[in-house]
C-alpha positions in Angstrom: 1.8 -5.1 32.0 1.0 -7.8 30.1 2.7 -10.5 27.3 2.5 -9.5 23.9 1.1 -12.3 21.9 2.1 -12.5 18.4 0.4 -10.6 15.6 1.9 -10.7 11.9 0.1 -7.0 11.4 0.4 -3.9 14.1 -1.3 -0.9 13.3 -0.7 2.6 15.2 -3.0 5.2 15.6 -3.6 8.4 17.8 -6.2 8.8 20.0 -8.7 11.8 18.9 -10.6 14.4 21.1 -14.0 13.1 19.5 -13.3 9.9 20.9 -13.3 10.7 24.5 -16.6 10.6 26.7 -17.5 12.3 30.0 -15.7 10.1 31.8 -12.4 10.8 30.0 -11.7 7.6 28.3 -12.5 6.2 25.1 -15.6 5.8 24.7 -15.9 1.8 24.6 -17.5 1.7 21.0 -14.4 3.3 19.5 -12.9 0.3 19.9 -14.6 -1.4 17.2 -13.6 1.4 15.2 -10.2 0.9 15.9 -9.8 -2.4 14.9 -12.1 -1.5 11.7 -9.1 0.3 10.6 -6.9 -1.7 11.2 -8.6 -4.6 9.4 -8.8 -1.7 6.2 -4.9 -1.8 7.0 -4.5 -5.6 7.3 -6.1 -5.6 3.6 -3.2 -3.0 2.0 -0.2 -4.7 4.1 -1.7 -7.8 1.9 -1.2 -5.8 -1.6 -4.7 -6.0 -1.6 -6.9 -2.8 -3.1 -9.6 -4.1 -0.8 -12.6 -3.3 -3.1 -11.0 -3.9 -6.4 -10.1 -6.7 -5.1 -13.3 -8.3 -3.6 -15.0 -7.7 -7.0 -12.4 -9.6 -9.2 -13.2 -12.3 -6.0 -17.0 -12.5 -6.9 -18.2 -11.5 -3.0 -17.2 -9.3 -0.2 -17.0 -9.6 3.2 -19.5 -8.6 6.0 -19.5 -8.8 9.8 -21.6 -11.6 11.3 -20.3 -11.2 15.2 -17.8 -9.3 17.4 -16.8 -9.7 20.5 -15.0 -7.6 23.2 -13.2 -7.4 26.4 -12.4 -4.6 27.6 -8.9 -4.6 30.4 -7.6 -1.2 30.8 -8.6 2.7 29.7 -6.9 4.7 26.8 -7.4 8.5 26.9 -6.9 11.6 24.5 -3.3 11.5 22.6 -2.5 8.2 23.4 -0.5 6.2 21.0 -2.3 2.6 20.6 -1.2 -0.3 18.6 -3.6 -2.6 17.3 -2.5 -5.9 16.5 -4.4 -8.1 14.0 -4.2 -11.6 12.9 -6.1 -14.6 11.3 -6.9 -17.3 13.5 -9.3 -19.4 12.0 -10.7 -20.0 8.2 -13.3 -21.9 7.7 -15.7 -22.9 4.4 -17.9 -19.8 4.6 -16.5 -17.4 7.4 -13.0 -16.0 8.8 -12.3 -15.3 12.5 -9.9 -12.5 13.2 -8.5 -11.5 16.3 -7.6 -7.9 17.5 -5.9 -6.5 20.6 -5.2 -2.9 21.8 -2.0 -2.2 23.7 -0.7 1.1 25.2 3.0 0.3 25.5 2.7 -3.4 26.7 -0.4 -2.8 28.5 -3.1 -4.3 26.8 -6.7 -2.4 26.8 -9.1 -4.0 24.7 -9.1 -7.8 22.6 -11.7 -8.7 20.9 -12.7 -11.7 18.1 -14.4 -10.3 14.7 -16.2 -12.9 12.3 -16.4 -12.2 8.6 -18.9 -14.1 6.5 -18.1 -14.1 2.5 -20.8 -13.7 1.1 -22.4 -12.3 -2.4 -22.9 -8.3 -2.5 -26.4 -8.6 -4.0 -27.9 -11.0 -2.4 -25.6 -11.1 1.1 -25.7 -15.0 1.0 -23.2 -16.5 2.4 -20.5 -18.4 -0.2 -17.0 -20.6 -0.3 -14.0 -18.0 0.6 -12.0 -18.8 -2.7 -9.1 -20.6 -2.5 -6.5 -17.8 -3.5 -8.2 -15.3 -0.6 -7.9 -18.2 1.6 -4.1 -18.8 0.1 -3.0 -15.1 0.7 -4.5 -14.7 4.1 -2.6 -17.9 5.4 0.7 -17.1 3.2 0.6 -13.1 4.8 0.2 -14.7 8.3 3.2 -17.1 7.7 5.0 -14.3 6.9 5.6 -14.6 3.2 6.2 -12.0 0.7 2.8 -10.6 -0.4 4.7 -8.4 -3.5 6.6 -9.5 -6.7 8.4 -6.8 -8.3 9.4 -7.5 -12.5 11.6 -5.5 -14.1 11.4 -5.4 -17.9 10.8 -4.3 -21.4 7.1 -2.7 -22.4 5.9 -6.1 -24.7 6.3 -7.9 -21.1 5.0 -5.2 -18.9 3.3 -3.1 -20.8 -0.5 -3.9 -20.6 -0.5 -4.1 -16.8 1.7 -0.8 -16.5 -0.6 0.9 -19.0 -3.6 -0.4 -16.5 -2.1 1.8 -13.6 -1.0 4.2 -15.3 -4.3 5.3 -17.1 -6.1 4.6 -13.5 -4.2 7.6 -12.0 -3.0 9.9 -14.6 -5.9 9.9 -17.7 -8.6 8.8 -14.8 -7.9 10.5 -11.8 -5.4 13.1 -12.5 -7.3 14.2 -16.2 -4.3 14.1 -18.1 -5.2 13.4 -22.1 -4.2 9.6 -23.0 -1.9 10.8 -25.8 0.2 12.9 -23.2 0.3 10.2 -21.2 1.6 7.3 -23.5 4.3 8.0 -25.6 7.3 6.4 -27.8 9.6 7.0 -25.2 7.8 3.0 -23.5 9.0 0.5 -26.3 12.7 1.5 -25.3 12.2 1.7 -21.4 12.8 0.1 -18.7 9.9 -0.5 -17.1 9.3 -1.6 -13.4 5.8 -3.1 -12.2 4.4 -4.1 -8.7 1.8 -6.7 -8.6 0.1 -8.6 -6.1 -0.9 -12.2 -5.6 -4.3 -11.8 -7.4 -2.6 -10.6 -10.4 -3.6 -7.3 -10.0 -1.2 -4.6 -11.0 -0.9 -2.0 -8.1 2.3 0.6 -9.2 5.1 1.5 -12.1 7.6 3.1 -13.3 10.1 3.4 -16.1 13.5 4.8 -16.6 14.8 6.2 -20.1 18.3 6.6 -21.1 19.1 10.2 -21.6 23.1 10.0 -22.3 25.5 7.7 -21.6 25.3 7.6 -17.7 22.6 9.4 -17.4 18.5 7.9 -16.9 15.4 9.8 -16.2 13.1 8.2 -13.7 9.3 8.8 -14.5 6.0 7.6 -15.5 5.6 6.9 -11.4 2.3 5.6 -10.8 0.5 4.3 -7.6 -3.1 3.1 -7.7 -5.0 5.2 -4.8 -5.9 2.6 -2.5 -2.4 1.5 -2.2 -0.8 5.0 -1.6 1.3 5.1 1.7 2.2 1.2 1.7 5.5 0.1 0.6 4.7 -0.4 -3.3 6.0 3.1 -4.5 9.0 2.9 -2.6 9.4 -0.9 -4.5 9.0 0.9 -7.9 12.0 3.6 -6.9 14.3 1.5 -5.6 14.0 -1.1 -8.9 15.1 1.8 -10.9 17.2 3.0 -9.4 19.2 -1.2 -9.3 18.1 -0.8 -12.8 20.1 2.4 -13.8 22.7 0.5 -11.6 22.9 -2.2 -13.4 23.4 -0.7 -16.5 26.0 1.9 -15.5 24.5 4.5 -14.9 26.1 7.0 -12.4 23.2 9.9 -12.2 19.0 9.4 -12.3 17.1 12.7 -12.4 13.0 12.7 -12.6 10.8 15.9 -12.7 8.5 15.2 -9.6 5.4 16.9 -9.1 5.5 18.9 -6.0 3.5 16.6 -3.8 5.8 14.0 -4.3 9.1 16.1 -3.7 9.2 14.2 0.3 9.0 11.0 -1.3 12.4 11.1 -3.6 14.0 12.9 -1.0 13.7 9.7 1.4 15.4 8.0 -1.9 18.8 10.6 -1.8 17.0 12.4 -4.6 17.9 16.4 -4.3 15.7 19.5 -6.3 17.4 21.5 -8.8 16.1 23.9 -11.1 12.9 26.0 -10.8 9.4 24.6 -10.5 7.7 24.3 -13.8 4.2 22.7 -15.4 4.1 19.1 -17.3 0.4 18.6 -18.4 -1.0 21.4 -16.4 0.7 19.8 -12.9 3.4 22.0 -11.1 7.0 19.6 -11.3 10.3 20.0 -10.3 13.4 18.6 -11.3 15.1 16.1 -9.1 18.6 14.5 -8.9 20.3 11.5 -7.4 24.0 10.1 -8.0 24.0 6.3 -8.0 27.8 6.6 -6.5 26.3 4.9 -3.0 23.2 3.1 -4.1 22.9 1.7 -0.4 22.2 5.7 0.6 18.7 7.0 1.0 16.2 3.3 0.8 13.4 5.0 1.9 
């Protein structure tokens, strides 16, 4: 057994079949693998849309060295948590350290060393200053998020941004569908992270007196399974609070019926199309608005 040292970020994963070798272990370049993904996973607990976000950052970043040691075996089906942290910046290059543990036994550590560097060229340049700012701010353990709440003039051209990303973009649903009247008397929610860059959002509509409809719920891809969505819902629903509302309803598409559910949010009604996209209608009272985070 061994000491846990401490990692801001801990990613789990499963150990596959295809990973295995004769011998019955992982096979030892896996490990790299491993610790791949959970650098890709390090990135989105950042609130960063890693290749978005690289390119409004002029560069990207590329391996220049790893190293390993390798402690203990894992084997097929084995839960592994991969810790992750930041332990040195410097003018060109980052160092990040990885460990492996099964339970508190640790497998594998290992150092990797980014370079930043331009994507044409792969020359090495100066990390900027605000990568160089969130890294050390995530591994201090601030807040990565912000979360405004607000009318369309304030929120609107960002909202819009994600909005037309996954619905008119990737979901083919025509603009004028998409955007409608129903914004300028909103109220619209919006995640966004330290870059500035707009990454989910939501609005609520007043129906009746008491009575909002939650909708307009958009996630940009590469942030879909993180926590932003679930920021979006439960702004709404403070905000429907807030302004004394006692019920929310929202037609979900079907996909999407888990996620409300985690939120106290219960189907009624048939199934029905919006836009071509199979919905159904979704309710939640507001009478216990600590019921059902998510």
């Amino acid at each position: 057994m061994t000491l846990r040292r401490h990692h801001r970020f801990t990613h789990r994963l499963r150990v596959r079949w295809a990973e295995v070798d004769a011998q019955r272990i992982v096979f030892n370049g896996h490990y790299l693998m491993y610790f791949d993904t959970a650098m890709g996973e390090y990135w989105r607990a950042m609130g960063l849309p890693y290749e978005s976000a690289m390119a409004r950052l002029g560069g990207d970043l590329y391996v220049r060295k790893t190293t390993l040691d390798y402690h203990a075996s894992a084997r097929y089906d084995e839960l592994l948590d991969i810790h992750v942290r930041c332990e040195h910046i410097g003018n060109t290059s980052m160092r990040m350290h990885c460990e492996a543990y099964r339970a508190d036994t640790l497998l594998v550590s290992g150092e990797l060393v980014y370079v930043f560097a331009d994507p044409q060229t792969q020359q090495s340049r100066p990390i900027p200053i605000s990568l160089r700012d969130l890294v050390l701010d995530f591994e201090a353990g601030a807040e990565m998020l912000d979360i405004q709440v607000g009318p369309w003039p304030q929120l609107g051209l960002s909202a819009r941004e994600v909005r037309e990303e996954v619905f008119v973009r990737e979901q083919g649903i025509p603009k004028d569908l998409e955007l409608d009247e129903a914004d300028q008397t909103a109220v619209h929610a919006l995640v966004i992270n330290h870059l500035g860059m707009p990454l989910a959002t939501g609005r609520l509509t007043r129906l009746e007196p008491g009575v909002s409809r939650m909708g307009r719920m958009a996630v940009v891809a590469s942030m879909r399974g993180s926590s932003v969505g679930s920021r979006v819902v439960r702004a709404l629903l403070q905000a429907a609070h807030d302004q004394g509302d006692h019920t929310v309803l929202l037609h979900a598409q079907a996909s999407a019926v888990p996620f409300y559910r985690r939120f106290g949010f219960a189907e009624t009604g048939p199934h029905h199309e919006e836009a071509g996209i199979v919905h159904v209608t979704m309710v939640r009272r507001l009478d216990d608005l600590s019921a059902g985070k998510g």
